[in-house]
C-alpha positions in Angstrom: 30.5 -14.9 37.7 33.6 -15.4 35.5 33.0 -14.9 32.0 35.5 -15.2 29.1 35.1 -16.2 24.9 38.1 -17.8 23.1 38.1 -17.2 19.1 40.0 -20.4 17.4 40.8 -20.1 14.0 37.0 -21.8 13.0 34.9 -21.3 16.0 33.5 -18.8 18.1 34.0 -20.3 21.8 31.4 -19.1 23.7 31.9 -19.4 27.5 28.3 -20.0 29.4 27.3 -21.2 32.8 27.8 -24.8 34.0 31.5 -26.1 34.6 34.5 -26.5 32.2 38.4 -25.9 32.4 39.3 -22.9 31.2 42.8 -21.6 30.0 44.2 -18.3 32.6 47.2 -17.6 32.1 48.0 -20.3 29.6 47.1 -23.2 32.3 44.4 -25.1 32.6 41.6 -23.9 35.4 38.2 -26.1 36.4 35.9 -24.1 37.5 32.3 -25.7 38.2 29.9 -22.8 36.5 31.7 -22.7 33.3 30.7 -24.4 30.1 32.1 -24.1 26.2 29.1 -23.8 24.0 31.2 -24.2 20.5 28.7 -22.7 18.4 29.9 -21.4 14.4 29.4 -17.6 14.4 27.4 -18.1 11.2 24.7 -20.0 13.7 24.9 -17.6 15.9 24.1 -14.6 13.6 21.1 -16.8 12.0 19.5 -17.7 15.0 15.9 -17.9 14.9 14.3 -14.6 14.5 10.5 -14.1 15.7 7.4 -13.1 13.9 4.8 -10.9 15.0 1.5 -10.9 14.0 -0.1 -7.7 12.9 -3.4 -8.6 11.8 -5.4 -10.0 11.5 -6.0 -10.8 15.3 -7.2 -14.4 17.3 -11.1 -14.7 17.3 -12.2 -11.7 15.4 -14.5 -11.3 12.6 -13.4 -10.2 8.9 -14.0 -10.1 5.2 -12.6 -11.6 2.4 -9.9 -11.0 1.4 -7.7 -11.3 4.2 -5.5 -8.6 5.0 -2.7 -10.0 6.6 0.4 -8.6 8.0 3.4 -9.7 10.0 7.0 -8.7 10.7 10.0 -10.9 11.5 13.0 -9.8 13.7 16.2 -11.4 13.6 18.2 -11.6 10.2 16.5 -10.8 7.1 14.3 -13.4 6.3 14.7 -15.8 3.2 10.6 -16.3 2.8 7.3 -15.5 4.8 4.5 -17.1 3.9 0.9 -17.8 5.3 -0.8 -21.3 6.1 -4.3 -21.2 5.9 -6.6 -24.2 7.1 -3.3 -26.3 6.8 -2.2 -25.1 3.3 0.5 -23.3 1.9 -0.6 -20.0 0.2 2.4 -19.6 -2.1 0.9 -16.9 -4.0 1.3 -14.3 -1.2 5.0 -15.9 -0.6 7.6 -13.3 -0.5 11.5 -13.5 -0.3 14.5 -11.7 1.1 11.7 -10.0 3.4 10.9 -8.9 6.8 7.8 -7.7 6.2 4.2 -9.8 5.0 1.7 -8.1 3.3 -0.6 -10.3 2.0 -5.0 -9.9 0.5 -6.4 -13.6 0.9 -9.9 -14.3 -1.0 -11.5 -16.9 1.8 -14.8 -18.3 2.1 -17.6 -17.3 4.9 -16.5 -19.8 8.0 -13.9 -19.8 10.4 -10.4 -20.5 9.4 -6.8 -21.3 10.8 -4.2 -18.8 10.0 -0.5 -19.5 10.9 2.3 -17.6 9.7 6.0 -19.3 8.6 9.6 -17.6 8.0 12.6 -18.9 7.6 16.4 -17.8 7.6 19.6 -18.1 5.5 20.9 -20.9 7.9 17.4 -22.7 7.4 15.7 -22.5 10.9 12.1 -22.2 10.6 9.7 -20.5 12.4 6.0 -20.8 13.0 3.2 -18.2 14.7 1.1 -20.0 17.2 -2.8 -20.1 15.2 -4.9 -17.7 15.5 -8.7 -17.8 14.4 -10.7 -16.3 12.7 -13.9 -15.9 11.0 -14.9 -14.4 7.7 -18.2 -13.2 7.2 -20.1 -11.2 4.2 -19.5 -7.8 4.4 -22.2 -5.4 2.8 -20.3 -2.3 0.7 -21.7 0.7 -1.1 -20.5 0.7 -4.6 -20.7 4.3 -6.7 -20.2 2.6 -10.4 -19.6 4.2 -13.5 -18.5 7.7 -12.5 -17.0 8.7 -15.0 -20.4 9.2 -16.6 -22.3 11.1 -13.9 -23.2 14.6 -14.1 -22.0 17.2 -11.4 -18.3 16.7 -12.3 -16.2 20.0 -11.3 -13.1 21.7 -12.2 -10.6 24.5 -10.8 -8.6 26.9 -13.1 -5.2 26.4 -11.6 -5.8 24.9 -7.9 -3.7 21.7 -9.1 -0.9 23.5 -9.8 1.9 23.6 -7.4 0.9 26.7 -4.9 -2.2 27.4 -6.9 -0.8 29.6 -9.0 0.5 30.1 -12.5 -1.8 29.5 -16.1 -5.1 28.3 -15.7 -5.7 25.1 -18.2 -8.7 24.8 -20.0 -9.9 21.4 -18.5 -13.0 19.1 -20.7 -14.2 16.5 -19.7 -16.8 14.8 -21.8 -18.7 11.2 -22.4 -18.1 9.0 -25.1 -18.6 6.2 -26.7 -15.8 5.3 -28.2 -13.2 3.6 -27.3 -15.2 2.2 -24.1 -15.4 -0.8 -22.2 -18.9 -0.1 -20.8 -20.1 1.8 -23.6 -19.4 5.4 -22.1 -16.0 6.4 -21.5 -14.9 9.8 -20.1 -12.6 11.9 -22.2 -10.2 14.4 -20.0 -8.9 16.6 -21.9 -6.0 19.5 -21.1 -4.9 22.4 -23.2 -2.2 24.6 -21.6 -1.3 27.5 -24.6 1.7 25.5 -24.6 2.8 26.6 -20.6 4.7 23.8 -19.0 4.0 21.9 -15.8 0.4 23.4 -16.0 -2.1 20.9 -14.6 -5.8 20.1 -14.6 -7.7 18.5 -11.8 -11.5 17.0 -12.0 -13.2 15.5 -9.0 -16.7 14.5 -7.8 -18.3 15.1 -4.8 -20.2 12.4 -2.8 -22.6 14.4 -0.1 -25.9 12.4 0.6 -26.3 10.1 3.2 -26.9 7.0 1.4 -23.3 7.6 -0.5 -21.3 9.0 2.1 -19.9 6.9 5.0 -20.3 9.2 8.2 -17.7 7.7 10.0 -13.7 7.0 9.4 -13.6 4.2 6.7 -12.8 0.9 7.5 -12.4 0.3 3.4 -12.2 2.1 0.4 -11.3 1.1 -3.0 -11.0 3.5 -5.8 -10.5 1.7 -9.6 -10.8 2.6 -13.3 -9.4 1.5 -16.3 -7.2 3.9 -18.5 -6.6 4.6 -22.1 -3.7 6.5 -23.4 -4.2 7.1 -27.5 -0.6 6.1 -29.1 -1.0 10.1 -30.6 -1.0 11.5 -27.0 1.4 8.9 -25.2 4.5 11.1 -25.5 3.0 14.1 -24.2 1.6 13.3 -20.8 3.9 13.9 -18.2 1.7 12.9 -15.0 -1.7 11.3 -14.0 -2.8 11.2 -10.2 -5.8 10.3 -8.8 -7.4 9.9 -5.6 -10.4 9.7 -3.1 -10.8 12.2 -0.3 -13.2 12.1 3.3 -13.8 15.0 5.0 -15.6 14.6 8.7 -17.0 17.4 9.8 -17.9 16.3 13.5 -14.2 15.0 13.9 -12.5 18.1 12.1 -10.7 15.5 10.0 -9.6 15.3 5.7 -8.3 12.0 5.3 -6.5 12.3 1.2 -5.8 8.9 -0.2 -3.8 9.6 -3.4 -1.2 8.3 -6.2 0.8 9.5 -9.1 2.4 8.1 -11.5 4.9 10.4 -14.3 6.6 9.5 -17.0 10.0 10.3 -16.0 9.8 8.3 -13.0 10.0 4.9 -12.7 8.3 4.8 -8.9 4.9 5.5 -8.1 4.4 8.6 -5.7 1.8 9.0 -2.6 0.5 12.2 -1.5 1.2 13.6 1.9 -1.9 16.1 2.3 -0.8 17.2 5.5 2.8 18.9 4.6 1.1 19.2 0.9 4.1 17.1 -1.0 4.9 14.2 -2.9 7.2 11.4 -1.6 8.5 9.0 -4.0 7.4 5.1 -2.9 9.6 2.1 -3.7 6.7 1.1 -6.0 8.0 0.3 -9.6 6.0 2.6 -12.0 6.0 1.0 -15.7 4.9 3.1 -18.7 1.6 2.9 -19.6 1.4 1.1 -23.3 -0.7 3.2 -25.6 -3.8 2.0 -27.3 -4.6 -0.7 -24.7 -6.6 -0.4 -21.7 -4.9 -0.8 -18.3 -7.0 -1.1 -14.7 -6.1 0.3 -11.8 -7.2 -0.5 -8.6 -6.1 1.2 -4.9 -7.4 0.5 -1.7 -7.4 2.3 1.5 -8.1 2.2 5.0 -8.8 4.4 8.2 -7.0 2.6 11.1 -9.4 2.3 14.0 -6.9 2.5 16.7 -3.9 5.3 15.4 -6.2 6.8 12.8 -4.0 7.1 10.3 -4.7 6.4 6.9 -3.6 3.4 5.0 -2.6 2.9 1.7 -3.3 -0.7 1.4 -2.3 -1.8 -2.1 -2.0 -0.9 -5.6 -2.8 -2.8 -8.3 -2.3 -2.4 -12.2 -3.4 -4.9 -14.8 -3.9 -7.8 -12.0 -0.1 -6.8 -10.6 -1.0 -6.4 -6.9 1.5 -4.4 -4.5 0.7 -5.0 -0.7 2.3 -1.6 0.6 0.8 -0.6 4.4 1.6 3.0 4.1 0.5 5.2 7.2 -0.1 8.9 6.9 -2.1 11.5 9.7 -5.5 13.1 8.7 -5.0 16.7 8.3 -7.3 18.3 10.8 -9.3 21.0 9.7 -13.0 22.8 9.7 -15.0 20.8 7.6 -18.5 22.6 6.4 -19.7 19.3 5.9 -18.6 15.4 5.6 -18.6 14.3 2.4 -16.5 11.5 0.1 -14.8 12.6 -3.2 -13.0 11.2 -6.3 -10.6 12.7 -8.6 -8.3 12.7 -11.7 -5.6 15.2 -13.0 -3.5 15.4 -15.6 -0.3 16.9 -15.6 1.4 18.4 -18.8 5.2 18.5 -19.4 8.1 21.1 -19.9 6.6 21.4 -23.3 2.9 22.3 -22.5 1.6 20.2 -25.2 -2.1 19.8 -24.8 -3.7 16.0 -24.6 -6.6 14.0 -23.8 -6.9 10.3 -22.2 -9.9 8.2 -21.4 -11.2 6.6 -18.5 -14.3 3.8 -18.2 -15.0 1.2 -15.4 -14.9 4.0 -12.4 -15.8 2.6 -9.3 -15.9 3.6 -5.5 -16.1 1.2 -3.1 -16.4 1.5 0.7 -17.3 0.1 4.0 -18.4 2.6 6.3 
């Protein structure tokens, strides 16, 4: 087959199979399998792109919200958004994106999900629909943790290598200031040895609290306050909610951080024991106001990694899809946990916070 493309000062000639003269040689030549398809490069490099829906999939059964995810190949998309039933959902609309992340709330009933992107040159495209049908989903809910009893501590097990000062670590119930009445103090006192740490966390072992199996959702929230007296001497908070499963020899860590210095949140990778820096914005927390924070996780069922779903902070909800390996280890025993730490800075200054509203919520 003969196969030749001609640039003109405008267009990119484009020579494709059907019949057209061509120039050889500077003379016109017929040939009957040639055609010109004059198309502007610009249309060529914003040809419609595809999408690919992630989840969730045709006919299967989930609860509200929605997680939904898609990806779109081609260009870089102007906008991805999600139809439901026929509607626009323009709250989970994002721009200048490949990727969709979105948490729909949607009633009990079956519902129409389609999934639209469109380019710089203004060719839109559509997912074929998929349904799918929402249904109640019953959770086990661990509220107001931050005023139970069997709390523990380590002397210097947060620090980097466990080693180095041991901080004396309190943690005590208070009224005041509260949302709910009884509030948690944490409190840290290093001797004034920097980038000491101190690390609280709660263990979850009975039957009735513990899911037995890989989580299909967990959501760990609380709502921090940061006294204006102690806002300048924190260097770090991190939290996070741990499942150990002892017939599977599995530790799946779910955890954040967020530091003053920074302005990205970090996530936890328990396996190679390190922090990597998300693209997350991190704002400073304002002192002498209350801020919730909210994280939710997942276990996939099919790659069995573990998810970080989405963070959110005062109502602002990041959809982020992280994937990170279980470690696999001996587990005595499966259990759930839930912690806090406090990190002090180059200074060492000791400080306290206070935490109400703490909440673990799963679906085993």
């Amino acid at each position: 087959m003969l196969m030749e493309s001609m640039k003109t000062d405008k267009t990119l000639i484009v020579v494709s199979i059907i019949g057209a003269a061509v120039l050889v040689g500077g003379y016109a030549v017929y040939h009957p399998s040639i055609q010109f398809d004059q198309t502007p490069r610009a249309e060529l490099a914003n040809a419609a792109g595809t999408i690919t829906l992630l989840s969730p999939t045709n006919g299967t059964t989930v609860s509200s919200p929605v997680a939904i995810k898609a990806a779109y190949s081609g260009a870089t998309a102007s906008y991805m958004k999600v139809w439901v039933d026929g509607v626009a959902d323009t709250d989970t609309l994002v721009t200048n994106s490949n990727t969709l992340n979105a948490s729909i709330p949607m009633m009990n009933g079956t519902h129409r999900i389609v999934i639209e992107a469109g380019n710089a040159a203004g060719v839109v495209t559509k997912t074929a629909p998929i349904s799918i049908t929402v249904a109640a989903v019953n959770y086990t809910v661990l509220s107001e943790l931050q005023a139970k009893t069997g709390w523990m501590t380590c002397g210097n097990c947060a620090n980097t290598g466990a080693t180095g000062v041991n901080a004396t670590q309190i943690m005590k119930v208070v009224p005041s200031p509260s949302l709910s009445g009884s509030s948690a103090e944490f409190s840290i006192s290093t001797g004034n040895n920097p980038w000491v740490d101190g690390y609280w966390w709660l263990v979850h072992r009975d039957v009735a609290s513990t899911p037995q199996g890989p989580v299909k959702y967990i959501e760990y929230s609380f709502d921090l306050y940061i006294p204006s007296t102690e806002a300048s001497k924190v260097h770090g908070i991190e939290f996070e909610v741990q499942q150990g499963l002892a017939p599977l020899g599995k530790v799946y860590n779910f955890a954040w951080g967020h530091y003053n210095n920074d302005d990205r949140w970090y996530t936890f990778d328990y396996v190679n024991r390190k922090w990597d820096l998300t693209n997350l914005p991190a704002m400073s927390f304002t002192s002498n106001v209350w801020h919730h924070i909210d994280a939710v996780f997942h276990v996939d069922p099919t790659t069995g990694m573990g998810i970080r779903d989405s963070l959110s902070v005062d109502g602002n909800v990041a959809h982020l899809n992280l994937a990170y390996p279980p470690k696999l280890s001996t587990v005595a025993s499966t259990y759930l946990n839930n912690a806090f730490q406090l990190d002090t800075d180059k200074f060492g200054d000791a400080f306290h916070v206070f935490v109400d509203n703490m909440t673990v919520k799963f679906q085993p």
